[in-house]
N, C-alpha and C positions, 0 to 999 in steps of 0.2 A: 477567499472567494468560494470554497467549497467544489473547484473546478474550474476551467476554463473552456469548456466549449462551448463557440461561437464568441465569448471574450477575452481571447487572447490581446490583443490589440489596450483591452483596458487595463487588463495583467501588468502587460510591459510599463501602461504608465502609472502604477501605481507602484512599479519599482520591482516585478519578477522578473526573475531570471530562467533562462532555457536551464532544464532539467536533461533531457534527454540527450543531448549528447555527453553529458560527463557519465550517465549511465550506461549508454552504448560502449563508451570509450572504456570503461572498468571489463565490460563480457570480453572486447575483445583483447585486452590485457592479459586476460585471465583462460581465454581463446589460444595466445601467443604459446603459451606454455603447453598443450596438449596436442597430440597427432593428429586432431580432426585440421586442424591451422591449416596445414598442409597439402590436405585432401580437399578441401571447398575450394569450387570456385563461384567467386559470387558475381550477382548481378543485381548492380544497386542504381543509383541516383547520382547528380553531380551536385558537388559543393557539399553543404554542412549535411543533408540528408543521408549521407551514404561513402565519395568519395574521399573528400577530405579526411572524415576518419580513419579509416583503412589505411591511407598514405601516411596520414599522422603516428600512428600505430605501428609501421613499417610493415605493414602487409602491403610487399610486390606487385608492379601495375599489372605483372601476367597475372594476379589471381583474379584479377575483379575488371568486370564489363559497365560501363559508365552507357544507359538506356535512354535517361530520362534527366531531361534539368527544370526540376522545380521554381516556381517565383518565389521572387522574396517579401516580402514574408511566405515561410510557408502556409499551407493548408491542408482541410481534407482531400479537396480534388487532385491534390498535388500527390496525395499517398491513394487514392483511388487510380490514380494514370497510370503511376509506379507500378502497382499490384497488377493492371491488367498488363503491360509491359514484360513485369515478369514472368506469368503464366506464358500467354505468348512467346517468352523463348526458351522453355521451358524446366523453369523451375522447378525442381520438388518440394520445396519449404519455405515457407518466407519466415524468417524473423524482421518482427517490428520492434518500436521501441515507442512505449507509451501507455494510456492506459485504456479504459474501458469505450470509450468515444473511439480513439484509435482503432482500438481492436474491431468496432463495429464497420468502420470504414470499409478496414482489411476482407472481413467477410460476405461485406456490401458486393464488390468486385468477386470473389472467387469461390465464396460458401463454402462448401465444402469439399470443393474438388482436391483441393489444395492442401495439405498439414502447416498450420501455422503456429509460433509459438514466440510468446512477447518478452518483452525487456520489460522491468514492471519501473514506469517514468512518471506515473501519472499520480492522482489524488483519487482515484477512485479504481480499483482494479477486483472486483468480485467476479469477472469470467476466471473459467477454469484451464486458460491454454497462459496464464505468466509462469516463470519459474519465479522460484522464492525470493532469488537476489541475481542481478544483472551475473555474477558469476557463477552460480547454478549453470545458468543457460548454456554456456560454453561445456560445462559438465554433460549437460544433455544433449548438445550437438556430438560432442565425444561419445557418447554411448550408442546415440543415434549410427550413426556409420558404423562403427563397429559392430552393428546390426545386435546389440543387447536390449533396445527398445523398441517398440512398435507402437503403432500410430492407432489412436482410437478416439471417440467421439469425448467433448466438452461442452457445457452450457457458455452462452455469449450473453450477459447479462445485460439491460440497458434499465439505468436510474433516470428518473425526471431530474436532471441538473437545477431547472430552477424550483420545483418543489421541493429538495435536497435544500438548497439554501432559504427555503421558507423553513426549514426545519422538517419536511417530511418526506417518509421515506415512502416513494414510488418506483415500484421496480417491477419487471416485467420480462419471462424470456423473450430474449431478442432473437435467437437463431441458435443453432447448433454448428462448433468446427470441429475440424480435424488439427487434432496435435499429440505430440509425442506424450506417451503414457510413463510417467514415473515418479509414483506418488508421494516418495521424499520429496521430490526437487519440485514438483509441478504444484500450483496450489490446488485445493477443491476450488469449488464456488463456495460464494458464501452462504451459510446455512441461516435461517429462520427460526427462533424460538417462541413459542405461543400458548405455553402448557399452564394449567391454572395450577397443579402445583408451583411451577418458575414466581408466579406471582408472590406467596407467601414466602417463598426463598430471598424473593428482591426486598421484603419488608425488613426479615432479620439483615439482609445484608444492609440496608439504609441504618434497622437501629442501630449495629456495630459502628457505624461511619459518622453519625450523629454523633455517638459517644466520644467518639475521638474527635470531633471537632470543638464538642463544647470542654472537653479537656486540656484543648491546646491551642486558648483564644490569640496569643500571638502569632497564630501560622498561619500563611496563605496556603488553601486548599484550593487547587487549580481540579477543576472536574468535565476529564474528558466525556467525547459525544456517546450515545447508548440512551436504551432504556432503562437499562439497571440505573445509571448517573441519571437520570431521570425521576424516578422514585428516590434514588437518594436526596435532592433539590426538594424533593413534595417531604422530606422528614425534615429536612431542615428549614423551609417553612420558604422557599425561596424560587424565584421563576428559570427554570432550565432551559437554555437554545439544547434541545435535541441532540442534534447534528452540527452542533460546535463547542468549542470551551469556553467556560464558566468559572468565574472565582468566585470563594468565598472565604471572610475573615473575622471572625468574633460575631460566626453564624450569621453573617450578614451577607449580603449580594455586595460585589465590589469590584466585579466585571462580567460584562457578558459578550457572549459571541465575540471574543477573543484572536487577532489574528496576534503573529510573533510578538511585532512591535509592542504590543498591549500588554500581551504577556513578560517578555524582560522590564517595561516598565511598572509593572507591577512587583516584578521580583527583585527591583530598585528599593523600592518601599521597605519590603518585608523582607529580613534575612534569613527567616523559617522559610520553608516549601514545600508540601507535598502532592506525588501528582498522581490523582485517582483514575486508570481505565479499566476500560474491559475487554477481552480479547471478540476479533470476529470472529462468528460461530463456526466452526472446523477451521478454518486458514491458521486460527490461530494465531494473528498478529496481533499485538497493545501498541505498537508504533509501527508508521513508517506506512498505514493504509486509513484513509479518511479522517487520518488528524495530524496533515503535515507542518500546520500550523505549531504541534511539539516540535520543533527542530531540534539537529543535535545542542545548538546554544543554548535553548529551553533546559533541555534534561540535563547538560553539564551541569547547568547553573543550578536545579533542585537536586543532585546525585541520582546516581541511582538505586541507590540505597533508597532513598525517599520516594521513589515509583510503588502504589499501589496495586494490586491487581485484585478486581470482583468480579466475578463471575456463579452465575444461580449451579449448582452438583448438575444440573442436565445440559447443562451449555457445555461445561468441565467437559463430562464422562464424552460427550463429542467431539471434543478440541484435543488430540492427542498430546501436542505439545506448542507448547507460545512462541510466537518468533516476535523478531523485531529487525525493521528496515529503517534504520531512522535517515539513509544514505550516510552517512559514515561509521565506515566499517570497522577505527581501532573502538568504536562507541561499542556497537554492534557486540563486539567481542566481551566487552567490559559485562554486556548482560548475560552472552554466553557461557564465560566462564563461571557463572555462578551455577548454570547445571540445573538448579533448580530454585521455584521464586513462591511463596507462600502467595496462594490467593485465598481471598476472604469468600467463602461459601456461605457464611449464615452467622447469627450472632454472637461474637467472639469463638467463632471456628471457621480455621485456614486448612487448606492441605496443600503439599507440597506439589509441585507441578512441575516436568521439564519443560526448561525453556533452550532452544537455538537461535544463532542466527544466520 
């Protein structure tokens, strides 16, 4: 669905699952083991918002003050209550857990008085105040109190969610927060490419892609969201959703705007797979941000040996290194360990790139 704000409700009946708290539940895991554990005390929410996890977790009822009790289902108002709650008794940090919707909430309620810093839960997260991975975070709450970080200004992005699922990309600063500065762990925003050289770069990288499609007519080539995968669609002669995934096999269209289901039923078919993205521009992710519809079950199933990366030498030279969130993490490792992953720059020329996760 390319998101879910204001349709969670349809989400659930089309068979999603809550995200956020197996992601909450991983920072604070991950929380457990470092001295910051020890020193916060927080001030959350009752039930699945806040205490449950804590208690789940075995963090102590003396650490944590119980404010506010959300409905159920929850909502924005419900995290808008919360935030003014916890200003009011006086907070210095809020962590959320969620993504770009969320984080707008957060700063709806307290702008920038406040340093706020996210769990990344969501399908869309181009504001500059998530860490990289739910356990980052706890990283940077750790460095945060040991006073090694400092708190400084990030952009609050806000996308048109349902122009996103029309396929275009509408986007617009929403605000400016305050969050902890540490530019491993903290993501940028996401960056914009527009250069008419990039254009003549996307053409060699479509011929390289072309080539290799009409070379390897029995493979399903699954082609992630971007414009570059967009020019690649216009070489091989075929209509691209944008801002979702596409297959294609014996240069033909044989799926479009792909959610998971569509996708392992397609990789039922075909026992070849390849899967073509492109990293977002500085964050640096090919999975795990605006194509969650690759699951880890998706990429098990194609290897990851079989993951593509394209990206135009100007996108590259701004992308320091590629990450991948796909939410599981022995996955996560599988692309890490390889240290470095050949992206396609132009035709029949790669260069090596690090990749983390």
């Amino acid at each position: 669905m390319k998101g879910t704000d204001g349709r969670a409700t349809e989400a659930i009946a089309k068979g999603a699952k809550p995200v956020s708290p197996e992601r909450a539940r991983e920072m604070l895991r991950a929380l457990k083991l470092l001295k910051a554990a020890a020193e916060i005390r927080w001030v959350t929410c009752k039930g699945p918002m806040g205490s449950d996890l804590l208690a789940a977790e075995g963090f102590p009822p003396s650490s944590y003050e119980v404010v506010t009790e959300p409905r159920v289902p929850t909502s924005a108002e419900d995290t808008k209550a919360a935030c003014r709650e916890f200003e009011q008794r006086g907070a210095e940090l809020i962590v959320f857990c969620g993504g770009d919707g969320t984080c707008r909430d957060v700063i709806d309620v307290v702008d920038a008085r406040l340093p706020i810093l996210g769990i990344p839960a969501g399908v869309k997260m181009h504001s500059g105040v998530f860490g990289i991975h739910p356990a980052t975070v706890a990283t940077i709450l750790d460095g945060w109190l040991q006073g090694y970080l400092r708190v400084g200004d990030a952009e609050v992005l806000d996308v048109d969610e349902e122009a996103y699922r029309r396929g275009e990309w509408v986007v617009r600063l929403y605000g400016t927060a305050k969050t902890l500065v540490e530019p491993a762990l903290v993501q940028t925003g996401k960056m914009l490419f527009a250069e008419v050289s990039d254009d003549a770069m996307k053409d060699e990288i479509a011929d390289h892609v072309k080539e290799l499609v009409v070379s390897e007519p029995d493979t399903l080539f699954l082609l992630g969201p971007g414009s570059t995968l967009e020019q690649i669609a216009k070489r091989l002669g075929v209509e691209k959703t944008v801002l979702g995934v596409d297959a294609v096999a014996g240069g033909k269209l044989v799926g479009e705007d792909l959610d998971e289901a569509g996708i392992l039923r397609l990789l039922d078919k075909f026992p070849k797979a390849k899967l073509i993205v492109s990293p977002i521009g500085a964050q640096g992710f090919v999975l795990g941000r605006g194509n969650l519809q690759l699951s880890p079950a998706v990429v098990r199933r194609i290897s990851v040996p079989s993951v593509i990366v394209v990206a135009t030498p100007a996108k590259l030279n701004a992308t320091p290194v590629l990450r991948v969130d796909t939410g599981e993490p022995p996955l996560d490792r599988e692309f890490a360990k390889r240290e470095y992953l050949f992206v396609v720059i132009g035709y029949r020329t790669s260069k090596l790139h690090p990749i983390q996760a």
